[in-house]
C-alpha positions in Angstrom: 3.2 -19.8 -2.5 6.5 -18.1 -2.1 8.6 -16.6 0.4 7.3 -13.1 1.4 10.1 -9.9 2.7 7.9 -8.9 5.7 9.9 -9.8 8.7 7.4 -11.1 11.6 8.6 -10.5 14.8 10.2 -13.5 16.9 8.8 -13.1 20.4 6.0 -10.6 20.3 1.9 -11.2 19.4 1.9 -9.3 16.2 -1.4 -7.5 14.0 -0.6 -7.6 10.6 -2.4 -5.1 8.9 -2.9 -5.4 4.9 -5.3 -4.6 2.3 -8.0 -8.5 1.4 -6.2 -11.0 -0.5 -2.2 -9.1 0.2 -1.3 -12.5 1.7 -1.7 -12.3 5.6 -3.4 -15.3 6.2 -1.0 -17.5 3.6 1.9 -15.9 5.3 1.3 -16.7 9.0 0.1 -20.7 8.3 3.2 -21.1 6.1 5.1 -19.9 9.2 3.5 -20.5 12.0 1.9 -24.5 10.7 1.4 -25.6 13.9 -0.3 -23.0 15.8 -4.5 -23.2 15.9 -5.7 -20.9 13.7 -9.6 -19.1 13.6 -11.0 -16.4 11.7 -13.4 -13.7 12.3 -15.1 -14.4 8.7 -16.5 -17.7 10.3 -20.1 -16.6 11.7 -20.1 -19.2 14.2 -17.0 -17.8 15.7 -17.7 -14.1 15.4 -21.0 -14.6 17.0 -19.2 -16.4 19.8 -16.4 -13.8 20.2 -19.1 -11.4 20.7 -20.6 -13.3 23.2 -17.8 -14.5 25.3 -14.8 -12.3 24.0 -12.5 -14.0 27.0 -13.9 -17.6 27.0 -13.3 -17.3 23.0 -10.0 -16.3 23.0 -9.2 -18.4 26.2 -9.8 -21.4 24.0 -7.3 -20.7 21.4 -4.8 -21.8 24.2 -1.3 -19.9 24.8 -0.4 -19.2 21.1 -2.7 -19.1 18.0 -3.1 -17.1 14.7 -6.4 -14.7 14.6 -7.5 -13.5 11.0 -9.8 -10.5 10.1 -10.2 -9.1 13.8 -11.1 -5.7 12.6 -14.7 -7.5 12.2 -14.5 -7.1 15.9 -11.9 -4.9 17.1 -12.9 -5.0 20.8 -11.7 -8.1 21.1 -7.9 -6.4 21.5 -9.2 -6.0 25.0 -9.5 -10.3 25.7 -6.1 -10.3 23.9 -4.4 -7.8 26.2 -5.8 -10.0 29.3 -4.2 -13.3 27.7 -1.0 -11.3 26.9 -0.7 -10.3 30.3 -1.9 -12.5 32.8 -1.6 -15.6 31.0 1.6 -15.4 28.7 -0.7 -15.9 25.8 1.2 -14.9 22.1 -1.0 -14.1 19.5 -0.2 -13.5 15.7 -3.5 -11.5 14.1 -4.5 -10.1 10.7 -6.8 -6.9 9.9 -7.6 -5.8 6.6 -9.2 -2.8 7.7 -7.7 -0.3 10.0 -11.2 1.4 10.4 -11.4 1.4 14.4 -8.8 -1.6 15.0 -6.2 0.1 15.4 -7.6 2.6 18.1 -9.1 -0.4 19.9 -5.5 -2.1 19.5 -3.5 1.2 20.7 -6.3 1.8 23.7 -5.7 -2.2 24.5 -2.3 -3.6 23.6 -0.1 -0.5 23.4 3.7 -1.7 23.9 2.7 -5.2 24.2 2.0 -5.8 20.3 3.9 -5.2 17.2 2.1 -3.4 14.4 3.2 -4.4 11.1 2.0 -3.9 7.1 2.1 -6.6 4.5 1.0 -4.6 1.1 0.7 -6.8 -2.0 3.9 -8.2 -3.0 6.7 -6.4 -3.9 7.9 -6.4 -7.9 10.0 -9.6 -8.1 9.7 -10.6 -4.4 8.0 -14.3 -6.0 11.2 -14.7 -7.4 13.3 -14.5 -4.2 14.8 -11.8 -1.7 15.6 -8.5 -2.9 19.1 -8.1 -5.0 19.9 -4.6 -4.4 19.1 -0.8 -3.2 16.7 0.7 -5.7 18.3 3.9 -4.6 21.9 2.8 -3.9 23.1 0.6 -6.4 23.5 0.0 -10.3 21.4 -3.1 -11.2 23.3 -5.0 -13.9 22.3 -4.5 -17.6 21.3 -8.3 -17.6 18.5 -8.0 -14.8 17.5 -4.5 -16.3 16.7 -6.3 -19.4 14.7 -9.1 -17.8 12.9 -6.7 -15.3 12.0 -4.8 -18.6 10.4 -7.3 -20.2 8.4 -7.9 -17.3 7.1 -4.5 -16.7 4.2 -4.3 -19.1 2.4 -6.9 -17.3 3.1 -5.8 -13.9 1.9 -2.3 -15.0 -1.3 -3.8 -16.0 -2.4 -6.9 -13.8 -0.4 -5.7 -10.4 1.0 -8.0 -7.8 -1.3 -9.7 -5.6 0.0 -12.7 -5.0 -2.7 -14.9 -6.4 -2.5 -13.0 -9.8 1.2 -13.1 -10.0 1.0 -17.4 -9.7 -1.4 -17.5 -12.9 0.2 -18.1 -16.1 -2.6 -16.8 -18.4 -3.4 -13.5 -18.7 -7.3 -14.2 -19.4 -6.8 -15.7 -15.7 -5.1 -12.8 -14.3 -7.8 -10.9 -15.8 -10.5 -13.2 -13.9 -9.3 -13.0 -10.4 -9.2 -9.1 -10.2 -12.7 -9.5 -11.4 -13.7 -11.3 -9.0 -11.5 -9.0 -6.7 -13.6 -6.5 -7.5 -17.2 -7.7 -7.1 -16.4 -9.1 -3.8 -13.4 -7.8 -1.7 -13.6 -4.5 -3.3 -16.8 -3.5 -2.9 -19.5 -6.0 -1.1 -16.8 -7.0 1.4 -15.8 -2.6 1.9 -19.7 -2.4 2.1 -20.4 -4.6 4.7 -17.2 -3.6 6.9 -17.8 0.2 7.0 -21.7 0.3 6.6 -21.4 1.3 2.9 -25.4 1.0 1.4 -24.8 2.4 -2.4 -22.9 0.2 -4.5 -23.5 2.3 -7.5 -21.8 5.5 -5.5 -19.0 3.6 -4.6 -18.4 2.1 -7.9 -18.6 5.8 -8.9 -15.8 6.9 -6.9 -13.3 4.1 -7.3 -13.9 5.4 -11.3 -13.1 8.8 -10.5 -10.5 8.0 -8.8 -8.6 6.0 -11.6 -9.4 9.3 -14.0 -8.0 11.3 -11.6 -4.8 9.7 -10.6 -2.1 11.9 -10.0 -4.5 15.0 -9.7 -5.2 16.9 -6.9 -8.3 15.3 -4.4 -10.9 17.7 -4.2 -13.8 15.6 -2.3 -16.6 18.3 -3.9 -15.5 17.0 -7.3 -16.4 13.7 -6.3 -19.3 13.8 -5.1 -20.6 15.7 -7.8 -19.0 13.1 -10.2 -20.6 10.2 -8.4 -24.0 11.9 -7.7 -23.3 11.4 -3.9 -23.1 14.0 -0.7 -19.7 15.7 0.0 -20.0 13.7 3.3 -20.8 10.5 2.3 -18.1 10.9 -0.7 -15.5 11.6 2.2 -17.1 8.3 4.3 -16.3 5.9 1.1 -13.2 7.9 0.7 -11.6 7.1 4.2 -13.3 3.3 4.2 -11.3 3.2 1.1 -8.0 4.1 2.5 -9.0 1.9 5.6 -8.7 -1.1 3.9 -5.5 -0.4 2.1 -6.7 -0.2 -1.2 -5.9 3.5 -1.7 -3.3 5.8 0.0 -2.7 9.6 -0.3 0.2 11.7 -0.9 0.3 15.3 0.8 1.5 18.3 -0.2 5.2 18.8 0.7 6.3 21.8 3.0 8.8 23.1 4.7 8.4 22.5 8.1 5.9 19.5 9.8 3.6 21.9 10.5 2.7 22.9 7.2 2.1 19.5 5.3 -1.1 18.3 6.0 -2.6 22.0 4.6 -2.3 21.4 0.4 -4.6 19.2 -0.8 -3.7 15.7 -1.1 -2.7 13.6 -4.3 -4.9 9.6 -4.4 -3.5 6.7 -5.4 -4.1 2.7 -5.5 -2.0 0.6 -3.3 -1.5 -2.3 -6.8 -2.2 -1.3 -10.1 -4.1 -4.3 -9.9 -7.2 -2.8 -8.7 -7.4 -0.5 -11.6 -7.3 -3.5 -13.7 -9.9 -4.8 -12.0 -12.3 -1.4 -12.5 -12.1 -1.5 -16.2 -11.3 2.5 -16.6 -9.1 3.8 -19.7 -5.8 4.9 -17.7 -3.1 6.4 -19.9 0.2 4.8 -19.8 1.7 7.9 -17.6 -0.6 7.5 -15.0 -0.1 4.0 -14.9 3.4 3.9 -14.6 3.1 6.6 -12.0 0.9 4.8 -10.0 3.0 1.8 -10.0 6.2 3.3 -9.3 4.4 5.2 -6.2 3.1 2.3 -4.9 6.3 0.2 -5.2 8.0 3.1 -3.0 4.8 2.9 -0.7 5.4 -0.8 0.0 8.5 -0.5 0.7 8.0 1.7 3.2 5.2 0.3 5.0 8.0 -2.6 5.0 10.6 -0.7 6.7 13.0 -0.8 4.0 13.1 3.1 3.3 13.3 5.0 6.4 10.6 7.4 6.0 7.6 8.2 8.2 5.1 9.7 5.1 6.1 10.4 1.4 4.9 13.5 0.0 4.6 15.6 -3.6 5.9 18.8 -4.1 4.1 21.5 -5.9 6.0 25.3 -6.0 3.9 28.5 -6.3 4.9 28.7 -9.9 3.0 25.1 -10.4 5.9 22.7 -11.0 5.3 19.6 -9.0 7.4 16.5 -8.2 5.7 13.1 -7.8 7.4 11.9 -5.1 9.3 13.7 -1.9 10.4 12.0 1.1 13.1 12.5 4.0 15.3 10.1 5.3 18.8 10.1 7.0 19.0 13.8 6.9 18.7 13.7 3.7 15.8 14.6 0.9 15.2 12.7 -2.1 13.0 13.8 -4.8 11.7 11.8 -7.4 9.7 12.7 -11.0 8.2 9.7 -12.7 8.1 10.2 -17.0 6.5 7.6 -19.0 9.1 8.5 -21.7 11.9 6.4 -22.9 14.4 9.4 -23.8 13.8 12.3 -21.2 14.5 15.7 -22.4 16.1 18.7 -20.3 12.5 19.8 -19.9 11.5 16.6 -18.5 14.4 17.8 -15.9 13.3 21.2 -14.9 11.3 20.9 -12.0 13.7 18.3 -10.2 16.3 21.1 -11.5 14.6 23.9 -9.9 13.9 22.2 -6.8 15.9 22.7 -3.3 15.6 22.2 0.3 15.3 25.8 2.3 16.7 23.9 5.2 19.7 23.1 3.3 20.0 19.5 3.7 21.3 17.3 1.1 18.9 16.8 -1.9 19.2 13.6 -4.0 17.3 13.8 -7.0 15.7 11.2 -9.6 13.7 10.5 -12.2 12.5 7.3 -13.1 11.8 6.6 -16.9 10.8 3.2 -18.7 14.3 3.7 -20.3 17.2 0.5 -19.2 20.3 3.3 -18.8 21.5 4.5 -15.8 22.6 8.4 -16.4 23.6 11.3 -14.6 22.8 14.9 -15.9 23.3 18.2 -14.0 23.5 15.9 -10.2 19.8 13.9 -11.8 19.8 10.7 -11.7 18.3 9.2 -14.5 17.0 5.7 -13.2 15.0 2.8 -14.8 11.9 2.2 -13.9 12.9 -1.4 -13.9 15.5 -1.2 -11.2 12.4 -1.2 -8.9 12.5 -5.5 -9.4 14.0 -7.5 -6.7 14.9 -4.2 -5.2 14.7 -2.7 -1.7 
């Protein structure tokens, strides 16, 4: 398996959190090959971590890896005990956030590091990152390459097991199986989900409805379910990192939780895997998004939340985020020349708290261009880059 960019802290106990089959458990053994490592997915030790939380965890000794403990997120309190009184260092894995990390803020707060490892970065199997995806010129040579690659990654994603097959048909296979088991029986089973049918239903309307507004009502009509148990499968979703949500962008914190929020899927994999017809716009924009989102839940862009812009005359942007002082705005077109239309609402757009706007739009195009202070960047620069 190869290297992966999440730095894991050097001192601390750690909870990696990270959507099934991101890489979490491969990460930590490659690391960390001598420490004793359990899991909560063995029956025989969830049943005795329920039991005897402390004599469990008292067992694993002074330093050990702990994968899936949001199957029993009370056990952050044995952890904190170990931590404290007996210098205990723990390195643990949750692929669900759904009550973990309350149980891990109530329990280990300051004494843990919280980190995210998403599905692999574009490029990252082929080594560290080259460049800033947002800073620097890639050279034609890599743009060519990257370019080449970008119809697959569009379609099959990047978890790591589908990026080491070399058939598609195999690709193909394991976000199948992806999809009858960590997808849905595994979501079921962790959040008390009972209709598979319903949330089959939603994970299809969400794949026609990428990049449109969420408006839970239309969902649950859609998938023949209740507006509450649509908004249950919606957050379980979300939970285990398979889907993330864009807000409405405002000016001023208070504001930008009130717009209704934009769905998308954390690899482009997982639409793969649900066998919807997805035009080649929304695909790219889901892609693109999600490469931005894991860089962030990586650290490597500075920003707290991304958000999409829409103005009272309907022009949106895809992608708005603030770091350094400093706004960037980003519009995602699927085609290869843009035209000054295509340009408009990035043209239009400006910050009313008149701080410095950098503005992009990322095409399938290889040519880096600037018109009217836009950035015209290719969507393959997002390879290898940070």
């Amino acid at each position: 398996m190869f290297q992966r960019w999440l730095e894991t802290p050097s001192h601390r106990s750690c909870l990696i959190i990270g959507s099934r089959r991101s890489g979490k458990t491969t990460l930590l053994k490659h690391r960390y090959p001598e420490w004793p490592y359990t899991t909560l997915d063995d029956l025989d030790f969830l049943d005795w971590a329920k039991r005897d939380p402390k004599g469990f965890i008292s067992h694993l000794g002074k330093k050990a890896i702990i994968d899936e403990i949001q199957r029993l997120p009370m056990l952050t309190v044995a952890v904190k005990y170990a931590v404290d009184n007996e210098k205990a260092r723990f390195l643990m894995t949750g692929s669900s956030t759904l009550g973990l990390l309350d149980a891990a803020a109530d329990s280990l707060a300051g004494r843990i590091d919280i980190v995210s490892l998403p599905t692999a970065c574009w490029g990252e199997e082929f080594g560290v990152h080259t460049h800033s995806i947002l800073g620097d010129q890639v050279p034609p040579a890599q743009i060519k390459e990257a370019s080449r690659r970008l119809s697959g990654a569009l379609t099959y994603g990047q978890f790591p097991e589908v990026l080491i097959q070399e058939e598609n048909s195999d690709k193909h296979e394991v976000l199948v199986n992806y999809r009858n088991t960590y997808f849905t029986r595994d979501l079921m089973q962790l959040s008390n989900i009972e209709n598979l049918d319903g949330l089959l239903a939603v994970l299809q309307h969400l794949t026609r409805s990428l990049g449109s507004h969420l408006e839970v009502s239309n969902f649950a009509r859609e998938a023949g379910i209740s507006h509450p148990t649509t908004k249950k499968y919606l957050n379980a979703l979300q939970q285990a990192q398979l889907i993330f949500k864009l807000y409405g962008y405002q000016y001023g914190p208070a504001k930008r939780y009130i717009k209704a929020a934009k769905t998308y899927f954390a690899d482009n994999g997982i639409i793969h895997s649900l066998n919807a017809g997805v035009g080649a716009g929304q695909l790219l924009e889901n892609f693109v998004l999600a490469e931005f989102e894991k860089r962030r839940k990586l650290g490597m862009i500075k920003a707290d939340q991304f958000y999409y812009y829409k103005s009272v005359g309907g022009n949106e942007i895809d992608l708005i985020f603030e770091a350094d002082n400093t706004v960037y705005a980003i519009e995602i077109k699927s085609t290869r020349k843009p035209a000054p239309r295509d340009l408009q609402n990035l043209r239009q757009f400006s910050d009313r708290l008149k701080r410095p706007v950098r503005r992009y739009l990322v095409y399938p195009g290889e040519e880096y261009r600037t018109i009217e202070n836009i950035q015209l960047l290719p969507a393959a620069a997002l390879f290898r880059g940070q």
